[in-house]
C-alpha positions in Angstrom: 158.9 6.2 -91.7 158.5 4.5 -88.3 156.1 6.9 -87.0 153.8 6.8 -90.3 154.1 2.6 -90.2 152.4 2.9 -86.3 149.9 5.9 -87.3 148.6 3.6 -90.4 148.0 0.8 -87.8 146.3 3.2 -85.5 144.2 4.3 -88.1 143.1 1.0 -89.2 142.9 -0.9 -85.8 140.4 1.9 -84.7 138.4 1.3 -88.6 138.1 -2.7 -87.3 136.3 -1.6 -84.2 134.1 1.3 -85.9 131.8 -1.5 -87.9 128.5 -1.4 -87.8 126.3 -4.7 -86.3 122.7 -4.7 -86.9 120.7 -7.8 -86.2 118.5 -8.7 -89.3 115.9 -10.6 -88.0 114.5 -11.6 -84.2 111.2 -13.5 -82.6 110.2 -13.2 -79.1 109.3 -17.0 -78.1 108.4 -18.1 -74.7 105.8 -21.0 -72.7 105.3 -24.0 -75.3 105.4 -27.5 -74.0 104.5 -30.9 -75.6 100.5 -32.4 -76.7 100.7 -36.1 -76.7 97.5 -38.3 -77.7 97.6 -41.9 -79.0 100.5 -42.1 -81.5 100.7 -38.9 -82.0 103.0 -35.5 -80.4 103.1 -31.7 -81.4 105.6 -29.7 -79.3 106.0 -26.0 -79.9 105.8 -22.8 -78.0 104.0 -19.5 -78.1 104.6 -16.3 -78.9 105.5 -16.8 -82.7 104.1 -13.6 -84.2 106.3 -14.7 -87.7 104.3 -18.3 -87.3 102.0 -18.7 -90.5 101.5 -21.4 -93.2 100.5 -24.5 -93.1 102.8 -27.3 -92.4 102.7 -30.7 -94.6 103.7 -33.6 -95.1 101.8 -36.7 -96.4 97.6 -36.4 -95.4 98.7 -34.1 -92.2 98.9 -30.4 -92.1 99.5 -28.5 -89.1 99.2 -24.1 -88.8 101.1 -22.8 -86.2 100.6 -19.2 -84.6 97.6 -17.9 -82.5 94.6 -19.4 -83.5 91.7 -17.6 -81.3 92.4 -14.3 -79.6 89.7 -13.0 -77.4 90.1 -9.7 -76.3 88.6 -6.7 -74.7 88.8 -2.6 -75.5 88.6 -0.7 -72.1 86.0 2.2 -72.6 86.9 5.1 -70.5 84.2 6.2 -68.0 82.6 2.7 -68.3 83.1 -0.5 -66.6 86.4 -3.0 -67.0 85.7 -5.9 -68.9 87.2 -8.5 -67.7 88.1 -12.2 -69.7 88.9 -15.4 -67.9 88.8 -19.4 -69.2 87.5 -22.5 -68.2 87.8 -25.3 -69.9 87.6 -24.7 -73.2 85.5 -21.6 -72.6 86.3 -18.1 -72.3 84.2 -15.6 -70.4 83.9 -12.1 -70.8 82.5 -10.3 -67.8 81.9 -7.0 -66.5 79.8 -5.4 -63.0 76.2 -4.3 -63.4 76.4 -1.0 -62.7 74.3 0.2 -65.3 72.8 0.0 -68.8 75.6 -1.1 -71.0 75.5 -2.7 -74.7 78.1 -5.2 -74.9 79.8 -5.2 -78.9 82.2 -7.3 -81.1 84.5 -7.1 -83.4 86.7 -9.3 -85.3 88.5 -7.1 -86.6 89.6 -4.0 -84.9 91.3 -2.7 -88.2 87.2 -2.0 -89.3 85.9 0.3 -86.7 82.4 0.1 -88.5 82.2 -3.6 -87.6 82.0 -3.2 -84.1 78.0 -4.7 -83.4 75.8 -5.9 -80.4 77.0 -9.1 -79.4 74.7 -12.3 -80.1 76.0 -13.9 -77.0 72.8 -14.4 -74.0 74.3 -12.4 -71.0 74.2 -13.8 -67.5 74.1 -11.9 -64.4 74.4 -13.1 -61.1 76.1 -11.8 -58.0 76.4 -8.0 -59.4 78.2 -9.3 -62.2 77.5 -9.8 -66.2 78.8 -12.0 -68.2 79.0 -14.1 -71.4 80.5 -17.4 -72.1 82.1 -18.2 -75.7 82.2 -21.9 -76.2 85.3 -22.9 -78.1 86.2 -19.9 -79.0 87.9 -19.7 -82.8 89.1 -16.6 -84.8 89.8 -13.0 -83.3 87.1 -11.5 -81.4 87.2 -8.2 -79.3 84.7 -7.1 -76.9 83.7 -3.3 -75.7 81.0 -1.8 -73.7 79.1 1.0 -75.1 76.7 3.3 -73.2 
């Protein structure tokens, strides 16, 4: 009887440790920092893919998430594009090594809506470029040959 009283604890000690964990739900966060002006401070980070809705209270309302995302799509056998900021601008640039039409997209999920870009090109120094001015929305770039 002894021995069957010990196997049962055994048995049921090694059924506690066999459970299954699994974790639900996650985010990724990272950066953030505070924006002060007048009376007024937002803190947050960035990062939040689950961020969306509108937060309210009273006559304020604020959207968290990514609100602009400029991007490129690498063409292979073409030249890098390349984006940088200043300011409040982003620039998209690229070498001029040949005869390249620069496109956009807002949305890469519609490959037929990839266009030539309205933005005026600047070249100087062997090097292309456009400037988007307070950039807002999604907005990918590619070279095409």
């Amino acid at each position: 009887m002894k021995s069957i009283l010990i196997i049962l604890l055994l048995l049921v000690k090694t059924a506690v440790y066999a459970q299954q964990y699994s974790i639900e739900w996650y985010k990724v966060s990272g950066g953030g920092g505070t924006s002060t002006g007048a009376t007024y401070q937002v803190t947050g980070t960035i990062g939040q893919p689950d961020a969306s809705g509108a937060m309210t209270g009273g006559n304020y309302s604020l959207t968290g998430g990514f609100w602009s995302l400029i991007s490129v799509v690498q063409t292979a056998g073409l030249p890098n594009l390349t984006v940088t900021h200043s300011g409040g601008s982003v620039i998209v640039s690229w070498p001029n090594t040949g005869s390249y039409t620069l496109q956009q997209n807002s949305d890469l999920s519609i490959p037929a809506n990839w266009a030539t870009s309205g933005f005026s090109i600047s070249t100087s120094n062997g090097t292309n470029s456009i400037t988007v001015t307070s950039p807002t929305g999604n907005l990918f770039f590619r070279l095409k040959q």
